[in-house]
C-alpha positions as CSV (number, residue, x, y, z in Angstrom):
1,X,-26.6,152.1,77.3
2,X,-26.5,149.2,79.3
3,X,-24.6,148.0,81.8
4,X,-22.6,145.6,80.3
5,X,-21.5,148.5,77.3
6,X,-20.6,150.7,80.2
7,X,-18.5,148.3,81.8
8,X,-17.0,148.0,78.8
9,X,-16.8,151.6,78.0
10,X,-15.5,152.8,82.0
11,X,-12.9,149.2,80.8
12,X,-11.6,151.3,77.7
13,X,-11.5,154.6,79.6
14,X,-9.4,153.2,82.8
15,X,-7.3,151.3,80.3
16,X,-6.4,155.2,78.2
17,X,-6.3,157.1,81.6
18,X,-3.7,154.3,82.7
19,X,-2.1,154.9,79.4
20,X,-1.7,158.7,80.0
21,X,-0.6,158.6,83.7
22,X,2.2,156.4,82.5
23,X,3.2,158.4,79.7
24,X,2.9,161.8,81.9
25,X,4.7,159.9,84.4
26,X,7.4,159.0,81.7
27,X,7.7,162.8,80.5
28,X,8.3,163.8,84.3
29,X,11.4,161.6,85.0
30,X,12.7,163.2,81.6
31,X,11.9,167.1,82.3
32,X,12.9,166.4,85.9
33,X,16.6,165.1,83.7
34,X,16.8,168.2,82.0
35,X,16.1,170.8,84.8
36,X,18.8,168.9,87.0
37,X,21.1,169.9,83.8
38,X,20.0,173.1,83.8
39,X,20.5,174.1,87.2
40,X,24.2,172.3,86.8
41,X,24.8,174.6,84.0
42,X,23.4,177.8,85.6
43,X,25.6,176.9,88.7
44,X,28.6,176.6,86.5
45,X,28.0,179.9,84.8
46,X,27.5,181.3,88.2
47,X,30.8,180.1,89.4
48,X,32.5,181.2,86.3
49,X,30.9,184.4,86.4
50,X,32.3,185.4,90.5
51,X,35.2,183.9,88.9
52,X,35.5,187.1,86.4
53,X,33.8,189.5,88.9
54,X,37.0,188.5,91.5
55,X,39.8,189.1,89.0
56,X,38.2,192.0,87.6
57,X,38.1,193.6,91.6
58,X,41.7,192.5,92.3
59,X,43.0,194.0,88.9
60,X,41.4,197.0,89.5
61,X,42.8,196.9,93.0
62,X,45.9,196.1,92.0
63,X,45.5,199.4,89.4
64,X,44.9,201.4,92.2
65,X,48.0,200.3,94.6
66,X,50.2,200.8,91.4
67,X,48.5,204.6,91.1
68,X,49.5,204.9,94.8
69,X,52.8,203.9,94.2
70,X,53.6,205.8,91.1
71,X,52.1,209.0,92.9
72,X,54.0,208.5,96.1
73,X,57.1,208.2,94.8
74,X,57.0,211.0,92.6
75,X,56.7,213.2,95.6
């Protein structure tokens, strides 16, 4: 090969490498979109789920206090 074939060719191959960093670079910005959604909706489920874990400890408190009244006054 000579040299001016590859120039042409290392041309060619700097033109598709520029190519594929820009479409990498494109697909980056998007799955760096998506995981910021994610994590918003895995903080939301979090929140939702010490939501559920609070009522279900102060309804089973407040089971307990009732049991304590119910069995004090019958004494």
């Amino acid at each position: 090969m000579d040299t001016e074939q590859e120039i042409i060719y290392l041309r060619g191959e700097v033109a598709r490498l520029g190519a594929d960093v820009s479409n990498l670079t494109g697909w980056q910005h998007t799955q760096n979109g998506t995981i910021n959604r994610v994590d918003a909706k895995v903080d939301n489920i979090y929140k939702i789920m010490l939501g559920t874990a609070g009522t279900a400890a102060l309804s089973f408190l407040g089971t307990i206090i009732t049991l304590l009244v119910v069995l004090s006054t019958k004494n």
